[in-house]
DSSP file (Angstrom, degrees, kcal/mol; ACC not computed):
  #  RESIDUE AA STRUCTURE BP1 BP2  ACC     N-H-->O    O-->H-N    N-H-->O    O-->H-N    TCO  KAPPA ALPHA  PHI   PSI    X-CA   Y-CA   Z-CA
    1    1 A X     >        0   0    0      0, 0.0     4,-1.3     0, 0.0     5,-0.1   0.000 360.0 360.0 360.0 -29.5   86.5   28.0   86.1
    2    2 A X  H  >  +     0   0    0      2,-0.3     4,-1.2     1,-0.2     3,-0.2   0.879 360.0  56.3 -63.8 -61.8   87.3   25.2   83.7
    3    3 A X  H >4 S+     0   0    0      1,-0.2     3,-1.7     2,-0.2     4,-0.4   0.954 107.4  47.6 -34.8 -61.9   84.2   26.8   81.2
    4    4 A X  H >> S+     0   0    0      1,-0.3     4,-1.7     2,-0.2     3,-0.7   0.796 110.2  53.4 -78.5 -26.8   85.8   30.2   81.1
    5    5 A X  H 3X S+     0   0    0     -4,-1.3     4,-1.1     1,-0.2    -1,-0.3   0.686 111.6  41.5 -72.3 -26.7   89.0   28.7   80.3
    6    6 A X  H << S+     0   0    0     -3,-1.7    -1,-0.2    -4,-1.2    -2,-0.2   0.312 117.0  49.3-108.2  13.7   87.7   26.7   77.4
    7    7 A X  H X>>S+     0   0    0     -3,-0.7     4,-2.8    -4,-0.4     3,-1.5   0.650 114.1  46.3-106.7 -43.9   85.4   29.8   76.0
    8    8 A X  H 3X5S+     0   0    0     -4,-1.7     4,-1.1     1,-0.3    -2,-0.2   0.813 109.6  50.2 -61.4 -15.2   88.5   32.1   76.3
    9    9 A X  H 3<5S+     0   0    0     -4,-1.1    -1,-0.3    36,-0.3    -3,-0.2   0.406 118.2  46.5 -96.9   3.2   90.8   29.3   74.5
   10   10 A X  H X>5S+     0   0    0     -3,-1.5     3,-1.2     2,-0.1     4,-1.2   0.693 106.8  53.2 -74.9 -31.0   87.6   29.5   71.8
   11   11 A X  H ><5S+     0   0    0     -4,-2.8     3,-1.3     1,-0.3    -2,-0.2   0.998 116.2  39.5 -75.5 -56.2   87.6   33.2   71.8
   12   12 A X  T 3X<S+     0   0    0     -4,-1.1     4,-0.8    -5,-0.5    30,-0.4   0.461 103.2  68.6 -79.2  -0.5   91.5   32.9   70.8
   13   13 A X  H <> S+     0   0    0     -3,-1.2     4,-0.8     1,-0.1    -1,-0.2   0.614  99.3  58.6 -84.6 -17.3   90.9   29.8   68.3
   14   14 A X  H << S+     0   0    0     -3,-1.3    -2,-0.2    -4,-1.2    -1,-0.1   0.466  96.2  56.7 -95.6   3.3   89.3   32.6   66.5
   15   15 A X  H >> S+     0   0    0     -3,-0.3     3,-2.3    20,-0.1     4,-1.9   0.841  93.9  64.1 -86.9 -36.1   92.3   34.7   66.2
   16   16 A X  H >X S+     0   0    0     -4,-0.8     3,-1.8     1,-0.3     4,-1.0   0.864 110.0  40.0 -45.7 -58.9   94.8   32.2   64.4
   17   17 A X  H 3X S+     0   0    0     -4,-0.8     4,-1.5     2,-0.3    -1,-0.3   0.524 113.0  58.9 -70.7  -5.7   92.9   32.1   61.4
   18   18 A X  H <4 S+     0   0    0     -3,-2.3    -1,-0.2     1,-0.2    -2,-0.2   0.680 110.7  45.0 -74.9 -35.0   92.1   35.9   61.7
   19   19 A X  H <X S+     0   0    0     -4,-1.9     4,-0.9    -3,-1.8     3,-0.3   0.677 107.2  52.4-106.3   5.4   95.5   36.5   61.6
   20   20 A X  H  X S+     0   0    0     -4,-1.0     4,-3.9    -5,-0.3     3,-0.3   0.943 111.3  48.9 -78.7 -61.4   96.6   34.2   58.7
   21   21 A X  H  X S+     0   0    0     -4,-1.5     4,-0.7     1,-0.2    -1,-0.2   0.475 113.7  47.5 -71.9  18.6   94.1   35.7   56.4
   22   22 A X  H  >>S+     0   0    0     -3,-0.3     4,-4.5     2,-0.2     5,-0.5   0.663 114.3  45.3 -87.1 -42.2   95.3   39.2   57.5
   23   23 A X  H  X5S+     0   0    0     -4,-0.9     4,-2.5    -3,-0.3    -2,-0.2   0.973 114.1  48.8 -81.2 -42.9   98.7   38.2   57.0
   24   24 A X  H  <5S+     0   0    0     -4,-3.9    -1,-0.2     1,-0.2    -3,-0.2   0.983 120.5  43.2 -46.1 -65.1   97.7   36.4   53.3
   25   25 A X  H  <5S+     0   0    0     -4,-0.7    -2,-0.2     1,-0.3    -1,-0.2   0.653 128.9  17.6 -84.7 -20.0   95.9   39.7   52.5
   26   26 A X  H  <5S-     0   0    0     -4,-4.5    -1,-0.3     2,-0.1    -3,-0.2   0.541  90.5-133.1-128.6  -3.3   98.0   42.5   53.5
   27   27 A X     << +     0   0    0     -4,-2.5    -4,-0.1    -5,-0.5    -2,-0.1   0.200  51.4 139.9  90.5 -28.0  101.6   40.7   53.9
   28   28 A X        -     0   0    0     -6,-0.3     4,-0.3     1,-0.2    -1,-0.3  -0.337  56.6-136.8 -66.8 158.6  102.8   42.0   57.2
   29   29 A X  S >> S+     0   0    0      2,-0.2     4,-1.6     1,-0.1     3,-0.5   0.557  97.5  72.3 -97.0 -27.2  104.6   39.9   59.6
   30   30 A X  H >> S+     0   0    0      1,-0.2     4,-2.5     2,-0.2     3,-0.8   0.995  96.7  50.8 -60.7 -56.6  102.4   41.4   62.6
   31   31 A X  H 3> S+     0   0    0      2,-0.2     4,-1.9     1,-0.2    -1,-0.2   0.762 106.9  55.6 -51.2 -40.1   99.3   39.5   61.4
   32   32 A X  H <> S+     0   0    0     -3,-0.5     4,-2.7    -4,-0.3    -1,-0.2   0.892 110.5  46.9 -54.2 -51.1  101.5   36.3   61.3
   33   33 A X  H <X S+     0   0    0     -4,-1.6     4,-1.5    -3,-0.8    -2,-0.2   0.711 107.3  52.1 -71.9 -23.3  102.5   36.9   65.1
   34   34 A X  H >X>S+     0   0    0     -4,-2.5     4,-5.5    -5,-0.3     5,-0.9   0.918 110.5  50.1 -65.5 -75.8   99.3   37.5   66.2
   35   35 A X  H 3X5S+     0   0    0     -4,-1.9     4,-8.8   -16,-0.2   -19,-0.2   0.825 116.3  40.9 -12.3 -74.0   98.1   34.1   64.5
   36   36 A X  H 3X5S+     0   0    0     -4,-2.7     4,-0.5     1,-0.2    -1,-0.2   0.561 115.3  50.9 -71.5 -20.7  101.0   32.1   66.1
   37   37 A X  H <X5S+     0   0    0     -4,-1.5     4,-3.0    -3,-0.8     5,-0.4   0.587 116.5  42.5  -1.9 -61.5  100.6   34.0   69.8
   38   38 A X  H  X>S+     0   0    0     -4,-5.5     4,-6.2    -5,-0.2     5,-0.6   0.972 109.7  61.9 -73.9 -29.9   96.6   33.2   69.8
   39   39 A X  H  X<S+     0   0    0     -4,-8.8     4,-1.2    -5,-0.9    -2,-0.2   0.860 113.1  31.2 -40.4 -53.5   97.7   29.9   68.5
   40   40 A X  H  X5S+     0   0    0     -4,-0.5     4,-2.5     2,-0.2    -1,-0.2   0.838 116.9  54.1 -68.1 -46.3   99.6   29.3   71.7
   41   41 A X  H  X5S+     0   0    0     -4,-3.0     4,-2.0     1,-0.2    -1,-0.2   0.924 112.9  48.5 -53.8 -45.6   97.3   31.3   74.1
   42   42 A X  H  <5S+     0   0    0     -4,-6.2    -2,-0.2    -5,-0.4     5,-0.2   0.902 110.1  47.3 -63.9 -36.7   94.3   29.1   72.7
   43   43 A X  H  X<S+     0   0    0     -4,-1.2     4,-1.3    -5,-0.6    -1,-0.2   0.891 111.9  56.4 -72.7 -36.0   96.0   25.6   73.1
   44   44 A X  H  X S+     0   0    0     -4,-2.5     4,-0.8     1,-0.3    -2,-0.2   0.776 108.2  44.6 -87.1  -7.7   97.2   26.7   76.8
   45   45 A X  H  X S+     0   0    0     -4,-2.0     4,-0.5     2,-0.2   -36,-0.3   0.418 108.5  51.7 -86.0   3.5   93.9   27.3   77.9
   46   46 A X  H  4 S+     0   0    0     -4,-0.2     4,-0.4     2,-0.2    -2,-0.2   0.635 110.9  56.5 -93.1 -14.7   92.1   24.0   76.4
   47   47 A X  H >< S+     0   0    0     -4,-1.3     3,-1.0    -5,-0.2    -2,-0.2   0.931 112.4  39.0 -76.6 -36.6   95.3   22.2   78.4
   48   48 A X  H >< S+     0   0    0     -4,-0.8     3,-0.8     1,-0.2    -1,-0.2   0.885 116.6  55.7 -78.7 -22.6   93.9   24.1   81.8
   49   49 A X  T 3< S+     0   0    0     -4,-0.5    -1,-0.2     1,-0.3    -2,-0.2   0.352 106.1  49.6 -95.3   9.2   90.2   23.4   80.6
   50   50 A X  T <  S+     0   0    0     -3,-1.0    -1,-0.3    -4,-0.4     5,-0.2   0.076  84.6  75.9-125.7  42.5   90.6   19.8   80.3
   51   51 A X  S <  S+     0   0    0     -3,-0.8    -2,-0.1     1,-0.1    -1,-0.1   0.400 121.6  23.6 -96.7  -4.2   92.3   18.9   83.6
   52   52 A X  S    S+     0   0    0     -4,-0.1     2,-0.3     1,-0.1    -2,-0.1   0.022 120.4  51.6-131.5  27.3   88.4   19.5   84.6
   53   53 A X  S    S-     0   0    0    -51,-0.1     2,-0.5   -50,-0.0    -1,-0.1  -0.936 101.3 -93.6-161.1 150.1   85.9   19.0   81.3
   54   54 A X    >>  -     0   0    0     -2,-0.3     3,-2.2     1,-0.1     4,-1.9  -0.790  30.9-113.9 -95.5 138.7   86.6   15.4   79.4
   55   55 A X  H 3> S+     0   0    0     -2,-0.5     4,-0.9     1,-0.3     5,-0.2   0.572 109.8  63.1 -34.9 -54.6   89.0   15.7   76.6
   56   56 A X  H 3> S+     0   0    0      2,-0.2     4,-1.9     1,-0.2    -1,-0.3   0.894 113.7  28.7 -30.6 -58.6   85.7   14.8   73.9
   57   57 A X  H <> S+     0   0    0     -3,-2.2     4,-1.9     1,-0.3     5,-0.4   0.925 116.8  57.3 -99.6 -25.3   83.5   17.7   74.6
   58   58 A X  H  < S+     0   0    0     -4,-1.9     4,-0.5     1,-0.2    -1,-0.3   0.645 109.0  49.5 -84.5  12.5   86.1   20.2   75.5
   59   59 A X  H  X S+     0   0    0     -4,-0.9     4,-1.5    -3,-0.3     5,-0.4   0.501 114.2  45.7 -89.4 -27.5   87.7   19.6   72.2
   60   60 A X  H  X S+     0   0    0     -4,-1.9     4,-1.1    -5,-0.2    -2,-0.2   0.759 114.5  42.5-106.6  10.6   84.4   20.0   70.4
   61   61 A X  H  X S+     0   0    0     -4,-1.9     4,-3.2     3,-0.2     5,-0.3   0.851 111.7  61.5 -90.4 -48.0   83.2   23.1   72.1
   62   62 A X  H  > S+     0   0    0     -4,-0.5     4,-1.4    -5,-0.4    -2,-0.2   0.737 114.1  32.6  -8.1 -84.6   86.8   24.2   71.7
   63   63 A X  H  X S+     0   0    0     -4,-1.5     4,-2.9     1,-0.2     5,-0.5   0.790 109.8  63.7 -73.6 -56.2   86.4   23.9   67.9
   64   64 A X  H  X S+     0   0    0     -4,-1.1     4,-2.3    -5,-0.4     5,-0.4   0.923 110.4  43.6 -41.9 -52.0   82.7   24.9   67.7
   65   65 A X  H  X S+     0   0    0     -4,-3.2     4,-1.4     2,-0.2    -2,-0.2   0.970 112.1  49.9 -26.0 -86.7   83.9   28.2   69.1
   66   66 A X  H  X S+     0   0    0     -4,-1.4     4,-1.3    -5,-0.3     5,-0.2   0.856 119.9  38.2 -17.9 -71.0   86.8   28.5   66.9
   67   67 A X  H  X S+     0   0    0     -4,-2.9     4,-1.0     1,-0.2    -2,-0.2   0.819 117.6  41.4 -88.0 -27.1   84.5   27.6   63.6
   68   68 A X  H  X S+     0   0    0     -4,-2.3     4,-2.2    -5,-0.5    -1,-0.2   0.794 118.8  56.1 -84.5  -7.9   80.9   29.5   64.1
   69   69 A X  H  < S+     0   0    0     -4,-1.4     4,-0.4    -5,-0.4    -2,-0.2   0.789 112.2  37.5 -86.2 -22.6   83.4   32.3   65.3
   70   70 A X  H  X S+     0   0    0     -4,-1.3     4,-2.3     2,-0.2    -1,-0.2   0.635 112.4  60.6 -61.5 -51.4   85.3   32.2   62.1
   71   71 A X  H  X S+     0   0    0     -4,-1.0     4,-0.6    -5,-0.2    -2,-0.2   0.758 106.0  40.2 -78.8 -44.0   82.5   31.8   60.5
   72   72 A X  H  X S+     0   0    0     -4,-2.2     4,-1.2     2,-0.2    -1,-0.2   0.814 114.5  55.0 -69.7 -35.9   80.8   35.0   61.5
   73   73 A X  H  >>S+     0   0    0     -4,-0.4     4,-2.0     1,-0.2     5,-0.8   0.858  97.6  54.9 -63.6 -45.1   83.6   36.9   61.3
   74   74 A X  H  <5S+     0   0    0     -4,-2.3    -1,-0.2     2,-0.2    -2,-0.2   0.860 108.4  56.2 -64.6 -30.8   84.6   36.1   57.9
   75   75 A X  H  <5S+     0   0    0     -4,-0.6     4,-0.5     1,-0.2    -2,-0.2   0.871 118.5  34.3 -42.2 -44.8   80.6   37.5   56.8
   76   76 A X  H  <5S+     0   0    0     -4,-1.2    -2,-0.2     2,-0.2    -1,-0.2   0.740 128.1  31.2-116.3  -3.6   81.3   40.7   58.5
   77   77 A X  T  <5S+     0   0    0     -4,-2.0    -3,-0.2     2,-0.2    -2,-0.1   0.596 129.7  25.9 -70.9 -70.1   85.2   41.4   57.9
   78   78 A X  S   <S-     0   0    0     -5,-0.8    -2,-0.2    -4,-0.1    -3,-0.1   0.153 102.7-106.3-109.9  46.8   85.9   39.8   54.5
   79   79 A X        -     0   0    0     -4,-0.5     2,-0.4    -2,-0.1    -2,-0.2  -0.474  52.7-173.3  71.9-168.3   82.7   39.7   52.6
   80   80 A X        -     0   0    0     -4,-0.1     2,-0.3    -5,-0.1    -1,-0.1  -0.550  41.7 -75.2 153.2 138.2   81.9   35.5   52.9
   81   81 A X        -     0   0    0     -2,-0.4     2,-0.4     5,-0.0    -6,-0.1  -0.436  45.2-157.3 -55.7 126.0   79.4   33.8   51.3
   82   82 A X        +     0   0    0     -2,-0.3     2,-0.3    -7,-0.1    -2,-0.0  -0.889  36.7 132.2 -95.6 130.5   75.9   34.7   53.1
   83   83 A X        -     0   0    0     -2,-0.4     4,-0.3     1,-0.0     0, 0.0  -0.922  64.5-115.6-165.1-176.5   73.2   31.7   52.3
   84   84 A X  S  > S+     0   0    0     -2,-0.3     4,-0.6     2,-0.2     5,-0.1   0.337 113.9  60.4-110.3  -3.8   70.9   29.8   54.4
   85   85 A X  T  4 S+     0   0    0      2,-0.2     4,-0.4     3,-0.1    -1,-0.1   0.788 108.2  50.1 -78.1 -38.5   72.7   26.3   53.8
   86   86 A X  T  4 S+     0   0    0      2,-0.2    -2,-0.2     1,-0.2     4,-0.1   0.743 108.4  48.2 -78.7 -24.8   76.0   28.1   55.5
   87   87 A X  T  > S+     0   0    0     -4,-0.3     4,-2.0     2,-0.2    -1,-0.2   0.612 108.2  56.9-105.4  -8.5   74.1   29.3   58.4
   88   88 A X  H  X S+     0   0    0     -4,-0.6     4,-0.9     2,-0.2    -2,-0.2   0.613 110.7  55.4 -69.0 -20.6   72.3   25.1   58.8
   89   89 A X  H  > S+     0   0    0     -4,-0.4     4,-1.6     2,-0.2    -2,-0.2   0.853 105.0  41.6 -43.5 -49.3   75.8   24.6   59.0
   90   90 A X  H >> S+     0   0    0      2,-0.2     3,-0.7     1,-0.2     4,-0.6   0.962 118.4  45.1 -76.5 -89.3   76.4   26.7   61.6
   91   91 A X  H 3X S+     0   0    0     -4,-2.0     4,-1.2     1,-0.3    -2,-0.2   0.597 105.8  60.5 -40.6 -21.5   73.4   25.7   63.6
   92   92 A X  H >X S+     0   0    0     -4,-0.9     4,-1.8     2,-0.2     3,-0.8   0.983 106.4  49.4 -58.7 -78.0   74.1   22.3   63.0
   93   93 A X  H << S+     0   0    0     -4,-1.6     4,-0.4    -3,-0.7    -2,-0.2   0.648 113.7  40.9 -19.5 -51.1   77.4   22.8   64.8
   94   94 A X  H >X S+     0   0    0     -4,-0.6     4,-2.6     2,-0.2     3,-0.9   0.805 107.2  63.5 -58.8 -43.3   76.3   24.6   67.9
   95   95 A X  H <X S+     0   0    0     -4,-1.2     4,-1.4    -3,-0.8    -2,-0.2   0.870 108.7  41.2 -78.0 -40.4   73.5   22.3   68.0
   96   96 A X  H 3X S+     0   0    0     -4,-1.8     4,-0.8     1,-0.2    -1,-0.3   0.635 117.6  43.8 -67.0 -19.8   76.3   19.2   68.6
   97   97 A X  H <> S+     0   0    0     -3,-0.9     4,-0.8    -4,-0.4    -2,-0.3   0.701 108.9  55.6-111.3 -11.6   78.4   20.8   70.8
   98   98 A X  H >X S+     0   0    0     -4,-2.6     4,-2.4     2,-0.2     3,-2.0   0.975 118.0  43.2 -57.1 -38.4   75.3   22.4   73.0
   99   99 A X  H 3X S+     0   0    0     -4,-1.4     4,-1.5     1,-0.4    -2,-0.2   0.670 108.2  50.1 -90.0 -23.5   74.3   18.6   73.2
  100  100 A X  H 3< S+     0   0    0     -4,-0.8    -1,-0.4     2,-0.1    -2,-0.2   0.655 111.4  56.6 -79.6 -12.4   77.8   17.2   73.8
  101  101 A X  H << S+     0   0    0     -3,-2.0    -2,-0.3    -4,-0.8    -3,-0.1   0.898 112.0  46.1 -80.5 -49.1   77.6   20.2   76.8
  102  102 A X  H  < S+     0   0    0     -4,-2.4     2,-0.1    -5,-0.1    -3,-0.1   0.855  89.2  98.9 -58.1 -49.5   74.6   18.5   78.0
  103  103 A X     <        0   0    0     -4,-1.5     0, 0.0    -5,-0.2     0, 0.0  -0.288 360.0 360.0 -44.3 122.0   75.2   15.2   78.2
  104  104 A X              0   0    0     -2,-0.1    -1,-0.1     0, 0.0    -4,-0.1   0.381 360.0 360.0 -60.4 360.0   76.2   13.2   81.1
């Protein structure tokens, strides 16, 4: 259970910054609350997903989530730089937190 709790507090690492550049780009206050709402939702499920996963790797899958999730998003919602340096970035990233997943 500890997994789905730390993919759903990724899945919601990926809202804050979803809603700050909403809230930069179009000025409503809704976009702000959403931010500050996933903020909270995301932090209380990395607290319930590390009372079983050690603090190390559920912080960097946590964040790996958060940033390739970001990452994609900003390509296909606000135009993003596309290159093949940004996506060895990406894969670089996954590639550390599959391997911190693995590890014993």
């Amino acid at each position: 259970m500890a997994w789905i709790y730390l993919f759903i507090a990724g899945a919601f690492e990926v809202g804050w910054p979803l809603g700050l550049k909403f809230f930069d780009k179009h000025g409503h206050f809704a976009f702000l609350v959403l931010a500050i709402v996933s903020m909270g939702i995301s932090g209380w499920f990395l607290i319930l997903a590390q009372k079983t996963i050690p603090i190390g790797t559920a912080y960097a899958v946590w964040t790996g989530i958060g940033a390739a999730g970001t990452f994609l998003l900003g390509i296909l919602i606000f135009s993003d730089a596309v290159s093949l340096l940004r996506f060895l970035g990406l894969i670089l990233i996954l590639g550390g937190v599959i391997t911190l997943k693995l590890a014993p």
